[in-house]
N, C-alpha and C positions, 0 to 999 in steps of 0.2 A: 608685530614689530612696533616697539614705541615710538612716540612722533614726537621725536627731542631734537634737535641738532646738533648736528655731530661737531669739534673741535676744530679747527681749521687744522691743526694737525694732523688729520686723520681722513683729511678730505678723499672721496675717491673720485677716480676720474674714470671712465667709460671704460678702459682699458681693463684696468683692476679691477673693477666691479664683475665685466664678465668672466674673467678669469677664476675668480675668489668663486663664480655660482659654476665655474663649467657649463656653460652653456654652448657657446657658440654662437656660429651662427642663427642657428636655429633659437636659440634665447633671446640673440637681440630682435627678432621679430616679434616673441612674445614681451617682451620688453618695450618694445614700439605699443603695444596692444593696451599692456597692462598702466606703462605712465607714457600717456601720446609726447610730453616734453622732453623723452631720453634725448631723441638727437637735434633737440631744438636749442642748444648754446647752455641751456639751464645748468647750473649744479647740480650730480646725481643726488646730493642729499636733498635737493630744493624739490624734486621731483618726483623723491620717493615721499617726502613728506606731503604734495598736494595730492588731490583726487582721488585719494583710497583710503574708501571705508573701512572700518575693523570688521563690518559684519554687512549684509545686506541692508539699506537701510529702508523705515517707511517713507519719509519724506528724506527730499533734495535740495527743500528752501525753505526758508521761514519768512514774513513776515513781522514785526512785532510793532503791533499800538500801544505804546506807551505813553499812557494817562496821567503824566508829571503832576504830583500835588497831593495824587489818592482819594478817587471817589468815593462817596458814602456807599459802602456797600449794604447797609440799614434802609435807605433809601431806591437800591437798584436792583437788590439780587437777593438781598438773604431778611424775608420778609419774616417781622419780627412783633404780631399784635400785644403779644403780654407789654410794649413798649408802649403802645397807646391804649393798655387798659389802665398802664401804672405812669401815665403822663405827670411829670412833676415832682414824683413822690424821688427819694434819695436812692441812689442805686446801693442795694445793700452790700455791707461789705464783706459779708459772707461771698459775695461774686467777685469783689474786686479782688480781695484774695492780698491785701498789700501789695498789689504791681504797683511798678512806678509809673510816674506821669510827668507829662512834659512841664518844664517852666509856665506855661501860660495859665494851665488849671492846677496845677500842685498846692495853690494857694487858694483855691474855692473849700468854704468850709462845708457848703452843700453840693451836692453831684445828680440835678435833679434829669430823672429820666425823659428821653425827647422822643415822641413816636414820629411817625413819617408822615407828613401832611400829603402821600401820594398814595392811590392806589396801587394793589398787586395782584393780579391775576393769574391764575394758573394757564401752561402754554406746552402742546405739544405733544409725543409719546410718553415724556416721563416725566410731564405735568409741573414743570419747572413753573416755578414764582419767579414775576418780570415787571417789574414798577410799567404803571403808564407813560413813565416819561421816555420809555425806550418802545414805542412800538414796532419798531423797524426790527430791532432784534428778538423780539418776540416773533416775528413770522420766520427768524433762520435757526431758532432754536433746535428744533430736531437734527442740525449740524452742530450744535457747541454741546462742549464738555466745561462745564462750569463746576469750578472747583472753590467750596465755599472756606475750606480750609486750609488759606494759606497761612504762614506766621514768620516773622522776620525776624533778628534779634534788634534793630536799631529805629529810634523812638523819631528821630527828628529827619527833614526831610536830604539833607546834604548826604550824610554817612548810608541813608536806607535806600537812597536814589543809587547812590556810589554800588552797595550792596550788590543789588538788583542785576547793575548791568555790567559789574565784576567780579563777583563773588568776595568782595573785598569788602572793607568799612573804609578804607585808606586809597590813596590815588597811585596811580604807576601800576598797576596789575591793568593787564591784558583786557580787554572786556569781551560780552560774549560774541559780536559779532567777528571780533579780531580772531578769536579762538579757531571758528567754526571758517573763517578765510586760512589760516594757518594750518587749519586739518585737513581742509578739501579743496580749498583754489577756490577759483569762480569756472563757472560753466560756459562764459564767455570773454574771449580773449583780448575783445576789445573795451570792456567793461569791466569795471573794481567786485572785488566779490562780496565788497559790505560799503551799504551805500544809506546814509544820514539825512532824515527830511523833519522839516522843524514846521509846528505852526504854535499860534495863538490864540486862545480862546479869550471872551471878555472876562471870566471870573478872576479870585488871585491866584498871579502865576508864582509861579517857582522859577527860578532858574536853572539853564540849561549850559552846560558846557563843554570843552573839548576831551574833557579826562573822561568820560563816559564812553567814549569811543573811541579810545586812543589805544594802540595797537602795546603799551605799557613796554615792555623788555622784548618782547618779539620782532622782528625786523620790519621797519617803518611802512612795508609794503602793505601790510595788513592794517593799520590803520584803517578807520570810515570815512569813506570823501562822503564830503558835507555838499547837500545840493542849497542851492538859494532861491528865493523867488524872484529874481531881477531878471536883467537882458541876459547876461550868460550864467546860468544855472553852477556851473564849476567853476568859480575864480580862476584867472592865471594861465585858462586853457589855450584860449586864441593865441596863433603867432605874433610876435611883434611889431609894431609898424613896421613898415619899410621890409618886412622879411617871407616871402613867399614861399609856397610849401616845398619847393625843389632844395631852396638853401636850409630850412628848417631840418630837413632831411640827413642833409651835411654834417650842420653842426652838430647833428644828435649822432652821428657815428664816429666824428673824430672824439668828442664828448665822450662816448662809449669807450675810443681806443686808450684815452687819458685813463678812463677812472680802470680797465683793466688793469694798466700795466701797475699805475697804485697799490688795485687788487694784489696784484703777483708778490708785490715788496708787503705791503701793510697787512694784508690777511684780512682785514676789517669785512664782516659781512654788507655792514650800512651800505658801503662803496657799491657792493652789486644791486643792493635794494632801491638805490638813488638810482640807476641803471634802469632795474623794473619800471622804477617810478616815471622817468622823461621816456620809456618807451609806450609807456599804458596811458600818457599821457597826448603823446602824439595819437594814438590810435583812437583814443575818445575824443580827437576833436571830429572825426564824422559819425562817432555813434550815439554819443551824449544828444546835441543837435534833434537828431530822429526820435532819440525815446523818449525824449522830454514836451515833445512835440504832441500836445493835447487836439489840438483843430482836425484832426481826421478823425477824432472821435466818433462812431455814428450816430444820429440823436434818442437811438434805445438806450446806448452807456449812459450819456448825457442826463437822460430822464431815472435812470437807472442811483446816480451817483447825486441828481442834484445840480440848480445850477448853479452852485458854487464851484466844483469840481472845474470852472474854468475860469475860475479866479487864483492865479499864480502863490501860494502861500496858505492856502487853506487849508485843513484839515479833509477836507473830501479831495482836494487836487493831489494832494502827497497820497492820499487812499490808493485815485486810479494811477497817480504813476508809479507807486510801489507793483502794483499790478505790474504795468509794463515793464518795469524794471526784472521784476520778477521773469516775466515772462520773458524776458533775454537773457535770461542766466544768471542773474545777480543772485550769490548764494543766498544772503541774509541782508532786510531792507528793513530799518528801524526808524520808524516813526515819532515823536516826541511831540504830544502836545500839550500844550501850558494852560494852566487857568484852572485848577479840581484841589485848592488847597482852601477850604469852605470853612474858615472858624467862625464867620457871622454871615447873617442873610445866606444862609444856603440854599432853601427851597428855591430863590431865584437865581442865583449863581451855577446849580444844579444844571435846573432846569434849563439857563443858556447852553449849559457846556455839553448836552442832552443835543439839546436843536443844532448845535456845531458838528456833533460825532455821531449822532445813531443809525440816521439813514445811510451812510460813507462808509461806515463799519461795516452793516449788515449787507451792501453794494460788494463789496467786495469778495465778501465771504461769496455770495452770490455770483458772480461774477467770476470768479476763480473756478465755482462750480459748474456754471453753464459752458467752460471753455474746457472743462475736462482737465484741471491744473489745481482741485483741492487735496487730492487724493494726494499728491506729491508737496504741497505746500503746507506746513504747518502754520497758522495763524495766530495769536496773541494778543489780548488785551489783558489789560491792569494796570496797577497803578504801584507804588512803592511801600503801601500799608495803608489800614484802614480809616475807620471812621470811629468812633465812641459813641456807645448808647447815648451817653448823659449828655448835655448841653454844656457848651464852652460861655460862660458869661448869664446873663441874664436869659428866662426861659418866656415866649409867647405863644398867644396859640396860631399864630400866624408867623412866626420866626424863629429861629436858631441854630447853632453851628455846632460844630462836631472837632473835637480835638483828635492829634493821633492815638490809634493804635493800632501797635504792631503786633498783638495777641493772635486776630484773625481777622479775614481781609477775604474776597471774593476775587477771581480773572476769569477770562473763559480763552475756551482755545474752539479750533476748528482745524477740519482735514489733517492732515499729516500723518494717520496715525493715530489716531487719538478717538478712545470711546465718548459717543455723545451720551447725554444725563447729566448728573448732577453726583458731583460725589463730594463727602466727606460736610458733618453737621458741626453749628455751633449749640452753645444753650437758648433757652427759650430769652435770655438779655442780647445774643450777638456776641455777649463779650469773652467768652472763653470756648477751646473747639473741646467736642466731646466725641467727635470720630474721625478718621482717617487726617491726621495731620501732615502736611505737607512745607518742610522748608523750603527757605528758597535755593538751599543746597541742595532737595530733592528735587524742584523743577528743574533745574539746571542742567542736574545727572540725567533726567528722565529728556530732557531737550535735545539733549548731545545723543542719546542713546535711539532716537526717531531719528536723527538724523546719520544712524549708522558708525556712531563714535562711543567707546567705551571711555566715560569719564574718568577711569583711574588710569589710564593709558595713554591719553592725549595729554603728555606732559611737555613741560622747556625746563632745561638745566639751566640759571640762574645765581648766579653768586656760589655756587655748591650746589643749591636744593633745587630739587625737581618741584615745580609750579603746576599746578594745573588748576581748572575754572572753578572746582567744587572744592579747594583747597584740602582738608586730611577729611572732609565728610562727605554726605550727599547718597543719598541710594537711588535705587530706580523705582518707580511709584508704578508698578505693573495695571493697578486699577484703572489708570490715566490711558491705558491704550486696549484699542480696537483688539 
């Protein structure tokens, strides 16, 4: 069955739906079984479209670190010596091949090559190369699937950020956590199924905005609530002064009985998804509170994550409460952290945003696995595109920066589903892939597909055309799973 929504014309109502299958009585029990919301108020369509897979899936949730800015992957993962045997000399252009290049180096009449001023050593059953600056993830290597050949089509950071997290170059499309809230729900009732945790690292940042996680033409409810590091993690959640939970209760049903009867004349779906919205809101004022609630941490987690993990805002604290969150059902928990956009001073800007994310990272992955919850969680890291062999500006042998490139780029994944190694090569420069290439229309389709959703099937009917996250491309990258 495709997962479009149906016309308010054509709406069915409990009645007609068992009639149209013949079922009976005896359907509407398996009906109770197969969408637990038949006889919970929901819309049949609302119902048929959450919680059910196209197919059995490997994983139930995903995590995703995302690396806003684009780390050097020259630097971290895809260990490149011809780079510091040919320190300085011009990258030939027999490699560059005429791609293009951003404003900032289009106008360098030399492109002198930059090795890595870090070491790489080999890590684990399938001898993965792992910069020193990451040794925390060199001990959980034997769980990631590090994929060295990723490639994007968009050069600069807005459109390839855009890209990443909606299959899009442009804004108002769905993104993927909306998607994956729109195909399965959340796993808990009192909890949003796509939930937004922001930090900041010292390097330069990027910025970060609301269209990356905006629910685009799908009904408002899929939206990402954005958590904050302040006293209340959800804006807007708390009752109003003067108004206690008896009377909150109140208002939100005559509230309800308003926007139905709207519903009944307007047909407007929004009307029922504002419904969703102040009821999922009431019920996260005592769930939110509990999972945000870091202090019963034990001090193994603690030790485990770092102590930053109990500083409100940090990249380790968003790690373990993606955990948690996870760990309550939150379908998809997307992380974002700022500061890996390195065109000058890298080796230090690097190496901060290293000591910000590595231990936190690999904590988790860890942590997921000791609780018996990797197996079912897909995990994610990367960033929006790569790094450039050659040097952005002048070259030292104690400094230099890296412009973008979208050619090829390095992530790693973990649990879900997903075979660990190392797949797909670049050339001996970094800068072009020479085996198993991976769009980010193939991650996408291969992401939905671990998570038991056929990408060309998970559509929304839209002005005329059928929409979906890998837009008319995307395959499944079989290599990428267990």
């Amino acid at each position: 069955m495709e997962k479009e929504v149906l016309e308010h014309g054509l709406n069915l109502n409990r009645r007609r739906f068992l009639t149209k299958l013949g079922m009976g009585i005896g359907g509407a029990a398996l009906g109770t079984l197969l969408i637990p919301d038949f006889f919970s108020g929901k819309d049949v369509e609302e119902a048929i479209v959450s919680g059910l897979p196209h197919f059995a899936p490997k994983a139930k949730r995903i995590i995703y670190l995302f690396q806003n800015g684009a780390p050097s992957q020259l630097d971290l993962f895809d260990y490149k010596p011809k780079l510091n045997e040919m320190q300085g000399q011009d990258l030939p252009e027999s490699v560059r091949q005429g791609q293009r290049l951003t404003g900032m180096t289009a106008n360098q009449s030399k492109f002198p090559l930059a090795g890595t001023l870090f070491k790489f050593n080999q890590y684990g059953e399938h001898r993965a190369w792992i910069s020193d600056l990451l040794p925390y993830t060199a001990r959980i290597v034997d769980d990631l699937c590090i994929v060295k050949s990723l490639y994007t089509e968009a050069i600069n950071h807005d459109p390839a950020l855009t890209f990443f997290q909606t299959g899009a170059q442009v804004g108002n499309r769905p993104s993927m956590g909306a998607w994956l809230s729109y195909g399965l729900g959340s796993e808990n009732k009192n909890l949003p199924a796509f939930c937004v945790l922001l930090s900041k690292g010292k390097g330069n940042g990027q910025g970060v905005y609301s269209k990356l996680w905006t629910n685009g033409f799908l009904d408002s409810v899929h939206q990402g609530v954005q958590f904050s590091n302040g006293e209340n993690p959800v804006l807007y959640l708390n009752d109003p002064d003067g108004m206690d939970k008896t009377e909150r209760r109140k208002m939100l049903d005559h509230l309800s009985e308003l926007n139905n009867e709207s519903y009944a004349v307007v047909g407007d779906p929004e009307i029922k998804a504002k419904v969703q919205q102040y009821e999922m809101a009431y019920r996260m004022q005592t769930a939110v509170p509990e999972v945000t609630d870091l202090s019963k941490e034990p001090e193994s987690i603690i030790k485990l994550y770092g102590p930053d993990c109990l500083v409100p805002g940090t990249y380790a604290a968003n790690c373990l409460l993606a955990r948690k969150l996870s760990e309550n059902g939150v379908r998809f928990v997307q992380l974002y952290h700022q500061g890996w956009d390195s065109h000058g001073n890298l080796p230090n800007e690097l190496a901060g945003q290293c000591r910000d994310t590595d231990q936190a990272s690999a904590a988790l992955v860890t942590d997921l696995k000791q609780r018996g919850m990797l197996d079912e969680t897909l995990v994610i890291w990367g960033g929006e595109f790569g790094r450039t062999n050659y040097c952005q500006g002048a070259l030292s042998k104690d400094n230099y920066g890296r412009d973008h490139h979208p050619r090829c780029f390095t992530m790693w994944m973990a649990g879900g589903g997903v075979k660990p190694g190392v797949y797909g090569e670049t050339d001996e420069f970094g800068y072009n892939i020479i085996k198993d290439p991976v769009h980010v229309h193939d991650f996408h389709a291969t992401a939905l597909h671990l998570m038991g959703l056929d990408h060309e099937r998970l559509v929304y009917k839209h002005l005329g055309r059928r929409y979906r996250l890998t837009d008319v491309a995307g395959k499944i990258v079989t290599g990428l799973m267990a």
